[in-house]
ChimeraX commands (.cxc) that place a marker at each C-alpha (Angstrom):
marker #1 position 18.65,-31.75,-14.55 radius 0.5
marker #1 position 16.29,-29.83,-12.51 radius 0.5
marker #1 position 13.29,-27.62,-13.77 radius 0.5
marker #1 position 12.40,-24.64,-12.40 radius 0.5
marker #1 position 8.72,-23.71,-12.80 radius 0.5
marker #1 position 7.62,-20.20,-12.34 radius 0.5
marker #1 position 4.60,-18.72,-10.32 radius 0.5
marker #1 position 1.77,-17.75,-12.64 radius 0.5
marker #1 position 1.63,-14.16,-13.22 radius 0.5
marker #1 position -1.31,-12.47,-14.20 radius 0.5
marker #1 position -1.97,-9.24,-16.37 radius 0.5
marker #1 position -4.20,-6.65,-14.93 radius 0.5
marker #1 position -5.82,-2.98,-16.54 radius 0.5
marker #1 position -4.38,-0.47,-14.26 radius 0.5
marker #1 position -4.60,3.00,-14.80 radius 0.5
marker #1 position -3.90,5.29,-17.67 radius 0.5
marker #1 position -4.40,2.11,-19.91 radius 0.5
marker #1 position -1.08,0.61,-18.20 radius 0.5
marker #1 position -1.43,-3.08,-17.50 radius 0.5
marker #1 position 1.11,-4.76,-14.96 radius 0.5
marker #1 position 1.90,-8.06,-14.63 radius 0.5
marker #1 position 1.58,-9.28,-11.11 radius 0.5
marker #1 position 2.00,-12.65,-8.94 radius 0.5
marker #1 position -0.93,-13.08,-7.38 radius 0.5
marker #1 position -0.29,-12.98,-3.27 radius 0.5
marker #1 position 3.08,-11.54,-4.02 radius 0.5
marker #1 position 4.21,-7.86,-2.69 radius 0.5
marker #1 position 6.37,-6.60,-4.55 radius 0.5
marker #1 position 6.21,-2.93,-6.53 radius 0.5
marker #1 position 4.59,-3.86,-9.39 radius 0.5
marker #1 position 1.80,-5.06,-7.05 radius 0.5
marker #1 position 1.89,-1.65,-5.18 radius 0.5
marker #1 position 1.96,0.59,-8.12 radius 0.5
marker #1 position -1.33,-1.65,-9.61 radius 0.5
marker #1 position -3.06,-1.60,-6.06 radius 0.5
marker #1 position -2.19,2.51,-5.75 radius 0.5
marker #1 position -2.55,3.17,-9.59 radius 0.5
marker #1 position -5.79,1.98,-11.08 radius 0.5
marker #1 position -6.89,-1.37,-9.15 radius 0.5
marker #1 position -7.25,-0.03,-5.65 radius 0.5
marker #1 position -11.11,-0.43,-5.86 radius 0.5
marker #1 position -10.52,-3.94,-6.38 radius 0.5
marker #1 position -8.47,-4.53,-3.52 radius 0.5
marker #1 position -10.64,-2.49,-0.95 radius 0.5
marker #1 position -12.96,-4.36,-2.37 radius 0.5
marker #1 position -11.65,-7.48,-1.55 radius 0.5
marker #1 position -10.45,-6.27,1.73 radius 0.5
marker #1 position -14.00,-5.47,2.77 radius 0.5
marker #1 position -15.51,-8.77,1.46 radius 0.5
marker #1 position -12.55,-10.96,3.68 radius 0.5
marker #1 position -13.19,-8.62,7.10 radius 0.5
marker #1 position -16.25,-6.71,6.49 radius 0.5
marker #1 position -14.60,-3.46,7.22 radius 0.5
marker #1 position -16.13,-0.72,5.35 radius 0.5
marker #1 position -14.55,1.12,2.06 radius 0.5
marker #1 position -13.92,4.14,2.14 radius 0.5
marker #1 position -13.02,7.05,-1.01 radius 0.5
marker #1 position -9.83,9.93,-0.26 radius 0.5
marker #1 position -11.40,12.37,-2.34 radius 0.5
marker #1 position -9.89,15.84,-2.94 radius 0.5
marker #1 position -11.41,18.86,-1.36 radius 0.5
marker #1 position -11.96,20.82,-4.09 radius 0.5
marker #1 position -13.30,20.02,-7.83 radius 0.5
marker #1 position -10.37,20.10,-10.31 radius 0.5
marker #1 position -12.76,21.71,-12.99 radius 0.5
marker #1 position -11.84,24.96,-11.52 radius 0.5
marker #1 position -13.01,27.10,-14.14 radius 0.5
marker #1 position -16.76,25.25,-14.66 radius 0.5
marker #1 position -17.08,23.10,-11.55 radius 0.5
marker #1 position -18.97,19.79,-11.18 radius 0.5
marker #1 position -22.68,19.80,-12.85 radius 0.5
marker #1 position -24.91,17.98,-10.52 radius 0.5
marker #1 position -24.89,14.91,-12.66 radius 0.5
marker #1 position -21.05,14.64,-12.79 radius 0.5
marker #1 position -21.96,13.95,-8.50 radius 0.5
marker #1 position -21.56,10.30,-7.47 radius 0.5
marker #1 position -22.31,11.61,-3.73 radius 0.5
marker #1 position -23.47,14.39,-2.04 radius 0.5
marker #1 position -20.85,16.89,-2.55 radius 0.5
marker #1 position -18.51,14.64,-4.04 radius 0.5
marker #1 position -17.91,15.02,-8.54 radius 0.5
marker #1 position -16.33,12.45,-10.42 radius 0.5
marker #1 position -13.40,14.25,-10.77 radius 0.5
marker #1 position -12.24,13.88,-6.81 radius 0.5
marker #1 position -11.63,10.59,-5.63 radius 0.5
marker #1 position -8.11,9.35,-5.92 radius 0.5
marker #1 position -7.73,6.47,-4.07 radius 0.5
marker #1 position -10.13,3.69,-2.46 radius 0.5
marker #1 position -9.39,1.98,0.89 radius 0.5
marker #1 position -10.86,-0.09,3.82 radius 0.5
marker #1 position -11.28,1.02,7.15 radius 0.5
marker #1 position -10.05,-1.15,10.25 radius 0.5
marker #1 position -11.55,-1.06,13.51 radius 0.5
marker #1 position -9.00,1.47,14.89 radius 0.5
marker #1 position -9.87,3.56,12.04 radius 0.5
marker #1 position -6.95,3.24,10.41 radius 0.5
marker #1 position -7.03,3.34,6.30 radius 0.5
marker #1 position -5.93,0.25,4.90 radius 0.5
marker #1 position -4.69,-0.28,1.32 radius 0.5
marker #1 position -2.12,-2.36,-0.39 radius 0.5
marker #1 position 0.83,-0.44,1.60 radius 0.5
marker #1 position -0.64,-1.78,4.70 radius 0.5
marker #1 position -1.61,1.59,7.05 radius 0.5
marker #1 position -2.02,4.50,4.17 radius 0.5
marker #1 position -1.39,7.91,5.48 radius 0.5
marker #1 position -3.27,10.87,3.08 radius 0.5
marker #1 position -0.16,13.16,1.99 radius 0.5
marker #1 position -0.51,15.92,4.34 radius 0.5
marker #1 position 0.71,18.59,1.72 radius 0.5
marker #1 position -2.83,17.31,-0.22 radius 0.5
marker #1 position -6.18,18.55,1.23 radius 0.5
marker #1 position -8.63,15.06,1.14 radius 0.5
marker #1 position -10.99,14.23,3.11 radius 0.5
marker #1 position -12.28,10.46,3.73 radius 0.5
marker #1 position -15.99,9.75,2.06 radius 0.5
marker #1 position -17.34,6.22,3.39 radius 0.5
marker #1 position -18.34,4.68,0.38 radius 0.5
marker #1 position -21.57,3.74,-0.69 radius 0.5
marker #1 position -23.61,1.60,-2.93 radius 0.5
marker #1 position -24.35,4.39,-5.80 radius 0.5
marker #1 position -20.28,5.48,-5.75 radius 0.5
marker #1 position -19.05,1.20,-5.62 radius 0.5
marker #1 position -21.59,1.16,-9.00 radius 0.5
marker #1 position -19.56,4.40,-10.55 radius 0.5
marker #1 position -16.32,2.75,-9.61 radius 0.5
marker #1 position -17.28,-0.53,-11.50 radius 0.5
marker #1 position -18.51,1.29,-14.80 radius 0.5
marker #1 position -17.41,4.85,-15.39 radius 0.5
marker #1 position -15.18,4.39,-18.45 radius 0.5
marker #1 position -12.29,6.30,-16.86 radius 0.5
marker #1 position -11.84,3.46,-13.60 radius 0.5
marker #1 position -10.81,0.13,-14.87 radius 0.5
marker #1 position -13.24,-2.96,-14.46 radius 0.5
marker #1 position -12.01,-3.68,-10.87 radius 0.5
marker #1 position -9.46,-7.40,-10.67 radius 0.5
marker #1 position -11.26,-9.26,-8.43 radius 0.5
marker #1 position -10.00,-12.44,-8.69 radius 0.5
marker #1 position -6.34,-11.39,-8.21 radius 0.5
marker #1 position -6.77,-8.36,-5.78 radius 0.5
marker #1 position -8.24,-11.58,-3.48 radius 0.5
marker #1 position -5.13,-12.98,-3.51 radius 0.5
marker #1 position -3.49,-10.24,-2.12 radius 0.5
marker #1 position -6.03,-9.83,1.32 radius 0.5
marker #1 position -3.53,-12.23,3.08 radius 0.5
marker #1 position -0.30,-10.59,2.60 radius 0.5
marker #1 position -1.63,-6.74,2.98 radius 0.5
marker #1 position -3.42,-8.60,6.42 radius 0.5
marker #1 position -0.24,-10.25,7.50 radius 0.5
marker #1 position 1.84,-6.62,7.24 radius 0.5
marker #1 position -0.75,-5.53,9.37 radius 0.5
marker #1 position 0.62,-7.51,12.44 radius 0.5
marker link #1:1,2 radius 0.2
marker link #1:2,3 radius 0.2
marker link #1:3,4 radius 0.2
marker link #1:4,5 radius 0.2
marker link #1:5,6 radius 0.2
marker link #1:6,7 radius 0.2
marker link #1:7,8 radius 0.2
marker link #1:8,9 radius 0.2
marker link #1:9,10 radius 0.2
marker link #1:10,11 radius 0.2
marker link #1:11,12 radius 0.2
marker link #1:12,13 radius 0.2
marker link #1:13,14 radius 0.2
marker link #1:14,15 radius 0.2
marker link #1:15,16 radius 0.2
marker link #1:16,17 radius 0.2
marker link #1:17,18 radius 0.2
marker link #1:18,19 radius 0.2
marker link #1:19,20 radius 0.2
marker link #1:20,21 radius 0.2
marker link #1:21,22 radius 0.2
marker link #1:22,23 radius 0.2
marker link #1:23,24 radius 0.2
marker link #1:24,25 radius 0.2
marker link #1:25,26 radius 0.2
marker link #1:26,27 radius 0.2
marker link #1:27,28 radius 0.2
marker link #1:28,29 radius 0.2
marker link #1:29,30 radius 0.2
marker link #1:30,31 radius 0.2
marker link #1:31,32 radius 0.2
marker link #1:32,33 radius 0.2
marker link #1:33,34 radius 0.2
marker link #1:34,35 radius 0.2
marker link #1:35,36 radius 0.2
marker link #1:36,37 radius 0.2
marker link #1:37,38 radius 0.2
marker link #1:38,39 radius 0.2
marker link #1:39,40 radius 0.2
marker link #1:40,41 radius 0.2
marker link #1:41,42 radius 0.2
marker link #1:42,43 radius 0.2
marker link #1:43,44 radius 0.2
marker link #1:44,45 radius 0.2
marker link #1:45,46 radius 0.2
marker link #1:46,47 radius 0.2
marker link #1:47,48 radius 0.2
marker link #1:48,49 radius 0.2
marker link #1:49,50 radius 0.2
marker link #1:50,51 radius 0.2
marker link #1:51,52 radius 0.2
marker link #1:52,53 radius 0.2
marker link #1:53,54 radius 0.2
marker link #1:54,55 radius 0.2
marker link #1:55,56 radius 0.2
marker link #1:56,57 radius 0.2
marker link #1:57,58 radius 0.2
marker link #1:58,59 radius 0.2
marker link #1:59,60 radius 0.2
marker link #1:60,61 radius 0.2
marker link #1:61,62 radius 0.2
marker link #1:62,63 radius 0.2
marker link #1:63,64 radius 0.2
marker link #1:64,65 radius 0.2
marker link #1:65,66 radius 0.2
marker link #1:66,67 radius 0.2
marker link #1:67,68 radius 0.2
marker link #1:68,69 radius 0.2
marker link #1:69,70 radius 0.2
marker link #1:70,71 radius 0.2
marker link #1:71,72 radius 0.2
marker link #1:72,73 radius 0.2
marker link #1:73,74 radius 0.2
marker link #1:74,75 radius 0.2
marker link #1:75,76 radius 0.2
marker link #1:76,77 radius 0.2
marker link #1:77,78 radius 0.2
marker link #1:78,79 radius 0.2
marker link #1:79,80 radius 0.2
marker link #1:80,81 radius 0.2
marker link #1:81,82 radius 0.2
marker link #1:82,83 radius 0.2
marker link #1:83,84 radius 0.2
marker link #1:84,85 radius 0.2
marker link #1:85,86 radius 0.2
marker link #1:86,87 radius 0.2
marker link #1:87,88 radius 0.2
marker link #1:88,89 radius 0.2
marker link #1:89,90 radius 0.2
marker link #1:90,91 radius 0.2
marker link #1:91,92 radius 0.2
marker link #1:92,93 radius 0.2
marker link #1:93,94 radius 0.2
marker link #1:94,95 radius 0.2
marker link #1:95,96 radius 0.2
marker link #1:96,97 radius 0.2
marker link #1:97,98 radius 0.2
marker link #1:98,99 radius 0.2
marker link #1:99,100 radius 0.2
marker link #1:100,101 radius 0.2
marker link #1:101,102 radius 0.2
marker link #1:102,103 radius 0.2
marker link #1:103,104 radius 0.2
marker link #1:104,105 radius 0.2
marker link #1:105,106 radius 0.2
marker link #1:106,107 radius 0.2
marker link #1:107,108 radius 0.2
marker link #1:108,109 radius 0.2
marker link #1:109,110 radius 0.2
marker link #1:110,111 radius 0.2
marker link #1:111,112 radius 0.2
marker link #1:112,113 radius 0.2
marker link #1:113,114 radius 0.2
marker link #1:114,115 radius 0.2
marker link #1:115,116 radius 0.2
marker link #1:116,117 radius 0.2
marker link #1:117,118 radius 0.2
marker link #1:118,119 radius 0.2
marker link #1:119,120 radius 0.2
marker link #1:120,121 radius 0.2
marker link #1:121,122 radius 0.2
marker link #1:122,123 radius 0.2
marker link #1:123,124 radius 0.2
marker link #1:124,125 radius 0.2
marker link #1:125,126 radius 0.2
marker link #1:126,127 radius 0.2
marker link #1:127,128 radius 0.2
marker link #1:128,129 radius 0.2
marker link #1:129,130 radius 0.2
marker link #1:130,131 radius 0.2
marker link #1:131,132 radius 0.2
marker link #1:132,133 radius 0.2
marker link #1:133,134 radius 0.2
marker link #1:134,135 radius 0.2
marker link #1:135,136 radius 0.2
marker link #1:136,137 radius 0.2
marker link #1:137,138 radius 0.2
marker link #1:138,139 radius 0.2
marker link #1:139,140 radius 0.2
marker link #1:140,141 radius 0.2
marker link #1:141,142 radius 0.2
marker link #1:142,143 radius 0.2
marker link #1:143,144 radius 0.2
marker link #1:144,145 radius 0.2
marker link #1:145,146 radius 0.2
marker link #1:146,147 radius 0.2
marker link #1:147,148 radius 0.2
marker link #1:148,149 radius 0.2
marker link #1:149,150 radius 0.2
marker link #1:150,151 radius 0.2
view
């Protein structure tokens, strides 16, 4: 009689108070809709830390609090409001934006721009109530694989 043993999985906050259960390392689409969906901080993040390539925010163009706009303490950047990042991902050295899909192309039907992140929007990322407490620990784990689809 043989045993099977199974990898360890690990539960993660992702967003809209969704949690998925990932292997750590493994690709699979529970690990993209985590690293797309409320964890993508984390793994730009982790990205950056492993080849120092700088994060960067796809923000929309406009404010979606059309009918008050942005107060200038709802700013995390200059010109940028809470309300218009959607996605966080590294930058390679052909300037390509990397995230847990490998080379992520903005949806062209979607007007973003790309804001290089800095310090004071990483801290906003890591505390505003409404971004989960970015996975560390397991988006490392995944900085192999997402490299390795690069090739």
């Amino acid at each position: 009689m043989t045993l099977q043993t199974c990898a360890p999985t690990h539960t993660v906050p992702g967003a809209l108070r969704q949690s998925f259960t990932v292997r750590p390392g493994h690709i699979d689409s529970v690990a993209v809709e985590l690293f797309s969906s409320g964890q993508c901080h984390a793994l730009a993040r982790a990205l950056a830390d492993a080849t120092g390539w700088p994060m960067a925010v796809v923000a929309r163009q406009a404010c979606v609090f059309a009918t008050e706009g942005c107060y200038e303490e709802d700013e995390i950047a200059s010109d940028l409001c809470v309300c218009q990042p959607v996605h966080v991902v590294v930058v390679n050295p052909s300037g390509q934006y990397i995230d847990i899909t490998g080379v992520y192309v903005p949806d062209p039907l979607e007007d973003y721009r790309i804001v290089p992140m800095s310090d004071r929007m990483w801290r906003h990322f890591t505390t505003a109530a409404y971004w989960r407490a970015p996975a560390l620990e397991v988006a490392r784990t995944f900085v192999a694989p997402v490299l390795a689809s690069l090739a």
